[in-house]
C-alpha positions in Angstrom: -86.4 19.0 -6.8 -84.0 21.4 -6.2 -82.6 24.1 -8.4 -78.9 22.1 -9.1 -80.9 19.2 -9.7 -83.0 20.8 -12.0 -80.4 23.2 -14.0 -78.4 19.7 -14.2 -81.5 17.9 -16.0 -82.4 21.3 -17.9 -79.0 21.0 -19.6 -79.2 17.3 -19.9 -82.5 18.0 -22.0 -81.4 20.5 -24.0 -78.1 18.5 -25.4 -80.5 16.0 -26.5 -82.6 18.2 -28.6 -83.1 18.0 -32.7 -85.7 20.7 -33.4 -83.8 22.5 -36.3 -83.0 19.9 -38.9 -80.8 22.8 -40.3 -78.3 23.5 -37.5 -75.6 21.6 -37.1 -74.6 19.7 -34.2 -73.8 19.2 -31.1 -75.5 21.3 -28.9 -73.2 23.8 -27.2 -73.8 24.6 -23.5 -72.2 26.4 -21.1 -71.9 24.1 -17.5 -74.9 23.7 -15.4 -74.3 25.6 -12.8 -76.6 28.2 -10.3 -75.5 31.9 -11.0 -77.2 35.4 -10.9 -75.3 36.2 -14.0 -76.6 34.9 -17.1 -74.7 35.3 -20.1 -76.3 35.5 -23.5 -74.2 34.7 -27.0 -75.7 34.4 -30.6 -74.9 31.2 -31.7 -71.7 28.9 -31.6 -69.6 29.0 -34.5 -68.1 26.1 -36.3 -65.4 25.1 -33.5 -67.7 25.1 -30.5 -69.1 22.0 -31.0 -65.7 20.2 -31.2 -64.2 22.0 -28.0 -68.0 21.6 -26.4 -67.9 25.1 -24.8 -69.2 28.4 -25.7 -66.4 31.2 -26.8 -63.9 28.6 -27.2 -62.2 30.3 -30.7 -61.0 33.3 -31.3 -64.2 35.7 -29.9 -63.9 33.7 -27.3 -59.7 35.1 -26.5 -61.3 38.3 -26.8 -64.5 38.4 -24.9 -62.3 36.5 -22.1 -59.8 39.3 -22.1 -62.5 42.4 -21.4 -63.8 39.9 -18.4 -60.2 39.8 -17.3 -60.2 43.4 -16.7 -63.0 43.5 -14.5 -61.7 41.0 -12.4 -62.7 37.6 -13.6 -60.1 35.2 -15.8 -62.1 32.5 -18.2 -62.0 29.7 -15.7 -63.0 31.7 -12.9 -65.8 33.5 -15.4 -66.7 30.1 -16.8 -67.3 28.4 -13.3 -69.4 30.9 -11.7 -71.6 32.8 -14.7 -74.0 30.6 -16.6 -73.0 31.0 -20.3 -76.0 30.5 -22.6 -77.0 31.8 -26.5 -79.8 32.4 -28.5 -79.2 29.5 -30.5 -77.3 26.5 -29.2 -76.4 24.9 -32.2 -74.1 25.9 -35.0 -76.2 27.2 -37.8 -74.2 26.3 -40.7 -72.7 28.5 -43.6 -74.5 31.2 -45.8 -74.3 30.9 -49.3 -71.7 34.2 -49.2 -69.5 31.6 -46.6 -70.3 33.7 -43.8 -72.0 31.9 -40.9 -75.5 31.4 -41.3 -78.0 34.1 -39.2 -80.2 31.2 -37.5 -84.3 32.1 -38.7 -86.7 32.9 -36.5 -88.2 29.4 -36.4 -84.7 28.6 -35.2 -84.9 30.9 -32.2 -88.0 30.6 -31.0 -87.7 26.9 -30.8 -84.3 27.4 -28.8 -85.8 30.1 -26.6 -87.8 27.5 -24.5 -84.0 26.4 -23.1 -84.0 30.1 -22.4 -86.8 30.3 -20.8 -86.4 27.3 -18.5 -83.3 28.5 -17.6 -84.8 31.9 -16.7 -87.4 30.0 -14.6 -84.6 28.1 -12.8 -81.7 31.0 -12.4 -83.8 34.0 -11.8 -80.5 35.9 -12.6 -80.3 39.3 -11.9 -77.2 40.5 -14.1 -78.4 39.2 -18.5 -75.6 40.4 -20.6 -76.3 39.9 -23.9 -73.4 39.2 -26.5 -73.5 40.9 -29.9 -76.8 42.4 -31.4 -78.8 38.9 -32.1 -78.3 38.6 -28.6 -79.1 42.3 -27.9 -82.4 42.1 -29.9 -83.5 39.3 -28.1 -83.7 40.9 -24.6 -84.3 44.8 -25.6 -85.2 44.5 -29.4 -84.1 45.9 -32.6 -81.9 49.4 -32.3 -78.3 50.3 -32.8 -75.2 49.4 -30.7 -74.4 53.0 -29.8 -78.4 53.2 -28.1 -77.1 50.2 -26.1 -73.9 49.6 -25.2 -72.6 51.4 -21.9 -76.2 51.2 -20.7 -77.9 49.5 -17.6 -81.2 48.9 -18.4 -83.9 47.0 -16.4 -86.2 44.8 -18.0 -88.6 41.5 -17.6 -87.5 38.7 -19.6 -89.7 35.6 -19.4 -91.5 37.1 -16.4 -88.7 37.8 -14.6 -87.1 41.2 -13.3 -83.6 41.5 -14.4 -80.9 44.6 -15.0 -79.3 43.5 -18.8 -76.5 44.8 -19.8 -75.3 44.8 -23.3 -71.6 44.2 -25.0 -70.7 44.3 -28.6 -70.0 40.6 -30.5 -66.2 40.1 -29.8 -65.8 38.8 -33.4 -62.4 39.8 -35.0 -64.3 40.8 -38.0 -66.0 43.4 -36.4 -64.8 46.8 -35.3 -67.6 48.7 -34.1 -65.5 47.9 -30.5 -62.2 49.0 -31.6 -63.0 52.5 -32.6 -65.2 55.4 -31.5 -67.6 55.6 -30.1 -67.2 51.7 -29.4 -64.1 51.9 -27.4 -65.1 54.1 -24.8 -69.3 52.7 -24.4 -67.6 49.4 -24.7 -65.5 50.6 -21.2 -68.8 52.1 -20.1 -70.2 48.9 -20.3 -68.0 46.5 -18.7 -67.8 49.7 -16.1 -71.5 48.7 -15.5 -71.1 45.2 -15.3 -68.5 45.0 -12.4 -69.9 47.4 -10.4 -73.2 45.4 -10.9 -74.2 43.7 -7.0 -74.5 40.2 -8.7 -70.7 40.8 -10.5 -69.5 41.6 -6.9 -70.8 38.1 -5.8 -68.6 36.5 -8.5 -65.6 38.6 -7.3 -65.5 37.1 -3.9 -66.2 33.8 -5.0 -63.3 33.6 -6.8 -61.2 35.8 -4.1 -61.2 38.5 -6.7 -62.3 41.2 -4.2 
């Protein structure tokens, strides 16, 4: 089998799946596609599922925009990257009417898609979006020890450079002050100069 074939029946799987009776569906994928840059959300929120793609609200308008200034509009960034998340399901409302943080039955049963995908990419460019995200490829710490850094780690066996950003949510604005606006630079600074970014550039005639 080759690896189209396989990313192609990979996501196929994954759309089918019902592990977490408390998540709400669909499943939310990005397109299954081959790339060296794997891209790493939380968790859909509730208008994913309707559009079918990840980032398609108002994060989304953001995190498309810093992309934009490294070179790479949301088509171009959503044809060529794989876009994946911890979770792949909505996880429903909190109590408080915030979105529900998914449990940690939750993601470990939807780290299996990760790991396939891992096993089938072998990307060499993670970037983790927001800190669920974050923890999940460098563990628990603070934005400001991670954003604007390069760091190289094995995740799921495999040797990878991750880079973190900050969630793009509109309630947050860790990235719209300092220190965040300047490691948020750093970071997207890191990402395009990355060897596996520069591949995306010229695929989409960018360089």
């Amino acid at each position: 089998m080759n690896s189209q074939t396989a990313i192609a029946q990979h996501v196929a799987s994954m759309q089918g799946c019902q592990l977490c009776p408390l998540m709400v569906g669909p499943v939310v994928s990005g397109r299954a596609l081959l790339s060296k840059v794997y891209m790493i959300g939380q968790a859909p929120g509730p208008h994913e599922g309707a559009a079918g793609k990840p980032f398609a609200w108002t994060a989304g308008k953001t995190l498309f925009r810093w992309f934009g200034s490294i070179g790479l509009e949301e088509e171009q960034f959503r044809s060529l990257a794989y876009m994946a998340a911890v979770c792949r399901c909505f996880p429903g409302k909190a109590l408080n009417g915030t979105d529900r943080v998914p449990n940690g039955q939750e993601i470990a049963n939807c780290s299996q898609w990760m790991a396939g995908e891992m096993s089938i990419l072998k990307p060499s460019l993670v970037i983790p979006v927001g800190k669920l995200a974050i923890e999940q490829c460098l563990g628990k710490g603070q934005l400001i020890d991670y954003i604007g850094c390069k760091f190289e780690k094995k995740l799921f066996g495999f040797d990878c450079d991750v880079i973190p950003l900050p969630h793009p949510s509109g309630a947050s604005t860790w990235f719209k002050k300092e220190p965040g606006i300047t490691l948020l630079q750093q970071g997207l600074g890191q990402i395009k100069a990355h060897s596996a970014w520069q591949v995306l550039l010229r695929k989409a005639g960018a360089l």
